[in-house]
C-alpha positions in Angstrom: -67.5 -82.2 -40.4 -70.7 -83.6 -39.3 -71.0 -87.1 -38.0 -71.6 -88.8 -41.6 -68.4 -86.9 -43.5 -66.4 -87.9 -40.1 -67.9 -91.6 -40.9 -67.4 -91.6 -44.4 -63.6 -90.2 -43.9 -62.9 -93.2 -41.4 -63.9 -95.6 -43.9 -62.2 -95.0 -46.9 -59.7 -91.9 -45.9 -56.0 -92.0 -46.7 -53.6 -91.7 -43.8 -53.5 -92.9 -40.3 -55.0 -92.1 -36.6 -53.0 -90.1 -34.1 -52.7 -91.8 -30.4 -52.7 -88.8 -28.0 -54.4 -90.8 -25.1 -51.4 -91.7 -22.9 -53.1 -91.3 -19.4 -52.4 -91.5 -15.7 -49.5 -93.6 -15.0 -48.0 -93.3 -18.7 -48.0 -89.7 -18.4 -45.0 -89.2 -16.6 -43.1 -91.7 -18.9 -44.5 -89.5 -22.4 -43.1 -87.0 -20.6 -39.7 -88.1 -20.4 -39.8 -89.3 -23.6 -40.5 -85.3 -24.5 -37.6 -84.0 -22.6 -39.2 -83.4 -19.4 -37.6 -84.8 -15.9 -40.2 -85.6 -13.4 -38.9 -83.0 -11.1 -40.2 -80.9 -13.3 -43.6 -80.7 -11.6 -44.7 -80.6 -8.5 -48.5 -81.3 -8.8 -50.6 -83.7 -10.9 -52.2 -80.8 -12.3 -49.2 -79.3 -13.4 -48.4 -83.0 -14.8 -51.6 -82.7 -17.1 -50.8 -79.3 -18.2 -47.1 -80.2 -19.9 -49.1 -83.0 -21.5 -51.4 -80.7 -22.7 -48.9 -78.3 -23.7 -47.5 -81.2 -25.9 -50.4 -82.7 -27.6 -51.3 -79.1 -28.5 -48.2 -78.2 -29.8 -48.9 -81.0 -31.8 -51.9 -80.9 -33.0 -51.4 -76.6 -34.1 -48.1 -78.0 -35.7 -48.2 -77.4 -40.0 -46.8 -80.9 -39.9 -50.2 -81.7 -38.1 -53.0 -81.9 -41.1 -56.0 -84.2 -41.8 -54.5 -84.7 -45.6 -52.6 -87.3 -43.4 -53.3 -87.4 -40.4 -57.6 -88.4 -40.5 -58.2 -88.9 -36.8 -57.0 -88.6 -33.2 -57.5 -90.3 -29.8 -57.9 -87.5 -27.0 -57.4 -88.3 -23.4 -60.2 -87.3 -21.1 -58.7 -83.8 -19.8 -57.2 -83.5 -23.2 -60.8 -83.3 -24.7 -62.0 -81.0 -22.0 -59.2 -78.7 -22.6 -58.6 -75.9 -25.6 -56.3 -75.8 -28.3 -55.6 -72.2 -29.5 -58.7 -70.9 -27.7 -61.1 -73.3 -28.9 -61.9 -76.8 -27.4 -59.5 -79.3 -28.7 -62.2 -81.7 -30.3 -63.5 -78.2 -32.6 -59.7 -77.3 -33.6 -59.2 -81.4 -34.4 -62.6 -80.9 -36.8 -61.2 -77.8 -38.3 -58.0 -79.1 -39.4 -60.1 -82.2 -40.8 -59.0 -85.0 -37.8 -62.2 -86.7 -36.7 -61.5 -86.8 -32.9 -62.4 -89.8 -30.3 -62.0 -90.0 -27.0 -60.1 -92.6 -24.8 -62.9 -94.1 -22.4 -61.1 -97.6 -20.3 -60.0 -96.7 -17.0 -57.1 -99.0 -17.0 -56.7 -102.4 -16.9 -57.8 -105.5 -14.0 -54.9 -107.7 -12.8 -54.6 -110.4 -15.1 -56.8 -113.6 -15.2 -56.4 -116.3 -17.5 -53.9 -115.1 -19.6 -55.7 -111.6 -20.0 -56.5 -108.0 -18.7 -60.1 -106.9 -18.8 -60.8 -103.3 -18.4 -61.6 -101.8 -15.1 -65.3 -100.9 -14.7 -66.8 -97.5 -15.8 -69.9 -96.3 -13.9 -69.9 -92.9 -15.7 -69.4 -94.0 -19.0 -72.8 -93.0 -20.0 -72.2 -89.2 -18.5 -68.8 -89.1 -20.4 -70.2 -90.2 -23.7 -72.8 -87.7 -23.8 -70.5 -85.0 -22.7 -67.8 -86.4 -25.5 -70.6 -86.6 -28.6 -71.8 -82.6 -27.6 -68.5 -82.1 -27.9 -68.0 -83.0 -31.4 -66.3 -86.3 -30.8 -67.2 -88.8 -32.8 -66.0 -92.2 -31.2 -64.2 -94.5 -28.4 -61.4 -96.1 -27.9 -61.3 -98.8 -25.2 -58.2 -101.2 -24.4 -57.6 -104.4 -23.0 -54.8 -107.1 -23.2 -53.9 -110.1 -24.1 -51.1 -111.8 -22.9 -51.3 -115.8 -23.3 -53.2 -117.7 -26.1 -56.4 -118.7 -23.3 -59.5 -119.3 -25.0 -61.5 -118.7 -22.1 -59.8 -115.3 -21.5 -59.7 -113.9 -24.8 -63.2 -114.7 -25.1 -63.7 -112.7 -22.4 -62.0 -109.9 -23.4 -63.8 -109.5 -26.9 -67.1 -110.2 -25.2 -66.5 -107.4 -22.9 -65.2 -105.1 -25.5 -68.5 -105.8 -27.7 -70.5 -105.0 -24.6 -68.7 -101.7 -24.0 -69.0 -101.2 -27.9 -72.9 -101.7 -27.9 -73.1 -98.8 -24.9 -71.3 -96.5 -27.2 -73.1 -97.3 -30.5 -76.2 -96.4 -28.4 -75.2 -93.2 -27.8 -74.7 -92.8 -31.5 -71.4 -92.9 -31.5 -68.6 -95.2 -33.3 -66.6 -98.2 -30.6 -63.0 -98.7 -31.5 -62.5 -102.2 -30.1 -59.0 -102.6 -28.7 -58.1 -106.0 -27.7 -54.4 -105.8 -28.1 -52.2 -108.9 -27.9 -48.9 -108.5 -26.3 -46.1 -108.3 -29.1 -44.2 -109.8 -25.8 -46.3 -113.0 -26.1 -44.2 -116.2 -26.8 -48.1 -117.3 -28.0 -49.0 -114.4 -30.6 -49.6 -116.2 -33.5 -52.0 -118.5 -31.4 -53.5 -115.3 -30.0 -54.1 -113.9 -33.1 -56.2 -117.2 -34.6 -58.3 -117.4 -31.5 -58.7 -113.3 -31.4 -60.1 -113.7 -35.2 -62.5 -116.5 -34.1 -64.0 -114.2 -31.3 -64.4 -111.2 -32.9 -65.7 -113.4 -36.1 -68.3 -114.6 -33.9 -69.0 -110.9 -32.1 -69.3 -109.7 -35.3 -71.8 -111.9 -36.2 -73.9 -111.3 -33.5 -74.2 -107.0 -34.0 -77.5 -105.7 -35.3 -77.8 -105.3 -39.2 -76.8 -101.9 -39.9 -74.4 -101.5 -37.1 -70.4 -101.2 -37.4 -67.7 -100.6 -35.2 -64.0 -100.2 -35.8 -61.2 -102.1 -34.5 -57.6 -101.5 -32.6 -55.6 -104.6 -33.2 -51.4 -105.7 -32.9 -50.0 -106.1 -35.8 -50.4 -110.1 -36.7 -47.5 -112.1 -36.7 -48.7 -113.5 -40.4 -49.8 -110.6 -42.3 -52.9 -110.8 -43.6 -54.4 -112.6 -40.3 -57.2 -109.8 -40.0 -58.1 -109.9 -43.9 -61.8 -111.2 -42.8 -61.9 -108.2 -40.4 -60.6 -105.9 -43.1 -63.8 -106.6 -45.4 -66.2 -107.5 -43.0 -69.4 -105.4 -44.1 -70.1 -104.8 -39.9 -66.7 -103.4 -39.8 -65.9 -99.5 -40.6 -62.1 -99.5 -40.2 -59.3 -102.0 -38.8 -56.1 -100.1 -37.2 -53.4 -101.5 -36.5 -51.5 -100.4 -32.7 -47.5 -99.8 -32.5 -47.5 -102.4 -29.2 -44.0 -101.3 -28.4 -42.2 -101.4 -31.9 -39.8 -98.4 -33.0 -41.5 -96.7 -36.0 -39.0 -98.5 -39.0 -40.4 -101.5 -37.7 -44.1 -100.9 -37.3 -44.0 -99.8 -40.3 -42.5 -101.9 -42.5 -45.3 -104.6 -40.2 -48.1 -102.4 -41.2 -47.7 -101.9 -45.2 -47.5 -105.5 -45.0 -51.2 -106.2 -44.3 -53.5 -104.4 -46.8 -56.4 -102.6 -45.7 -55.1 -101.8 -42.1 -54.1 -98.2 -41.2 -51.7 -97.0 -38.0 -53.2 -96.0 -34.8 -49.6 -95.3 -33.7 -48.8 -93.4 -30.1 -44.6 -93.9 -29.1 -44.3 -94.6 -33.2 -45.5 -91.4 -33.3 -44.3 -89.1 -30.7 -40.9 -91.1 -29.9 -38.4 -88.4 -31.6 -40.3 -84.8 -30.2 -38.5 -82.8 -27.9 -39.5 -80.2 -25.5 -36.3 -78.7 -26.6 -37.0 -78.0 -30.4 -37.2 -75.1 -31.9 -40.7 -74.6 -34.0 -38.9 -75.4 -37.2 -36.6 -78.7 -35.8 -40.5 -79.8 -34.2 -42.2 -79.5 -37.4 -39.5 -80.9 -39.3 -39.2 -84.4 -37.1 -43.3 -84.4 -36.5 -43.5 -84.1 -40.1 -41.0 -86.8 -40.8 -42.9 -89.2 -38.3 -45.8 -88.6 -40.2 -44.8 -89.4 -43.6 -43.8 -92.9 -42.8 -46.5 -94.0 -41.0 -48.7 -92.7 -43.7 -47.0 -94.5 -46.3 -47.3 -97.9 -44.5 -50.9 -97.1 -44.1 -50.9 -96.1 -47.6 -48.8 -98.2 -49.2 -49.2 -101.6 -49.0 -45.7 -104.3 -49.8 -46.1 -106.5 -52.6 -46.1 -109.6 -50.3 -49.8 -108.0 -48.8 -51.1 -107.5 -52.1 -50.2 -111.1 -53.1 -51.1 -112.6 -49.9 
């Protein structure tokens, strides 16, 4: 896949985007969740190479194909890795998963109700290494936590600026300005989130689009204007901490919007499986987030 069939599958493929980014200090917690005690390492380096070991289990799984599965967001290491002797972006392409790359290096402390990302003075040197790579876009996270006007504004204008660096390396931004499902303000957060990213929008050269990483609304069909906004190549919706039933049943209830599920995703693999039990609960994972990216509720199509 070249850069336009890679385009052209994010914006009208069927299925859903893997989340294989977890980084740094999530690491050891994936792990757990795979099986594996942190005594089971001594060295961060041996840390990154379990990780690996899982995301490439994944991703060489049969359960693991781009009929459903359309795209996947690497981790830095996990891009600069290999994945049965080729680098991991090339054996993503040739399973037909258009691959981007996480790019935030974590999160300031919060101010007004929010968490801006941290700065990153070699995002230009990564981008260029990630697009000769094959990798086709970004992903870059902040949060919300309180409905602050001030602080949400900051956080989309901040995501459009990161945005803008990456579209000028010809690549695509997935803006991810996620509101805390936590929130006791969500559905405020999600009205003023609109408005912003509205306006943002707005504001983009003619001709440009960028994709977008968003919670799950607490009224489904909050994002509809995002959903079939012409600057826009792909809303996906984020997990945010709900068991898989859950987001799922959340996500076939607002049309248009696919998963961009991590823990949805990986919460039931084991280190422990045999190939056949890992396949089998992979491929079960799978199936139901691609049918609520897939197949929408009758209360979305109404709404």
């Amino acid at each position: 896949m070249d850069f336009s069939e890679m385009n052209a599958k994010m914006a009208a493929g069927n299925g859903f985007i893997a989340a294989l980014d977890q980084s740094g200090g999530s690491t050891p917690k994936a792990l757990k969740g795979y099986g594996i005690e942190e005594g089971a390492w001594s060295t961060e380096e041996e840390m990154f190479g379990l990780i690996h070991d899982m995301r490439s289990r994944i991703i060489t799984s049969a359960a693991f194909t781009g009929d459903k599965v359309i795209g996947a967001i690497l981790f830095e290491r996990t891009m600069d890795g290999t994945v049965g002797g080729k680098p991991t972006p090339a054996a993503l392409i040739e399973k037909g998963v258009v691959p981007f790359i996480k790019i935030d290096k974590g999160l300031e402390d919060e101010v007004n109700g929010v968490q801006l990302m941290k700065p990153m003075p070699t995002l230009d040197e990564l981008l260029v290494r990630s697009k000769a790579l094959g990798v086709f876009g970004t992903k870059e996270r902040s949060v919300i936590n309180s409905a602050n006007a001030e602080g949400i504004a900051a956080v989309v204008k901040q995501q459009f600026e990161v945005g803008k660096q990456v579209l000028s390396h010809g690549m695509m931004p997935m803006i991810e300005p996620e509101v805390n499902i936590k929130s006791e303000t969500r559905a405020e957060c999600d009205t003023i989130l609109l408005a912003e990213i509205l306006k943002n929008l707005d504001a983009l050269p003619e001709g440009q689009q960028v994709m977008l990483k968003l919670s799950l609304p607490v009224v489904p069909g909050t994002f509809d204007p995002l959903v079939s906004h012409p600057k826009v190549l792909r809303v996906v919706a984020l997990s945010g901490g709900y068991a898989r039933p859950e987001a799922c049943v959340e996500l076939a209830k607002n049309k248009g919007i696919i998963a961009s599920f991590s823990r949805a995703l990986l919460n039931d693999l084991r280190f422990q499986m045999t190939e056949a039990e890992f396949d089998a609960s992979l491929g079960e994972a799978i199936d139901d987030i691609y049918k609520g990216s897939t197949q929408k509720t009758e209360a979305a199509a109404t709404a």
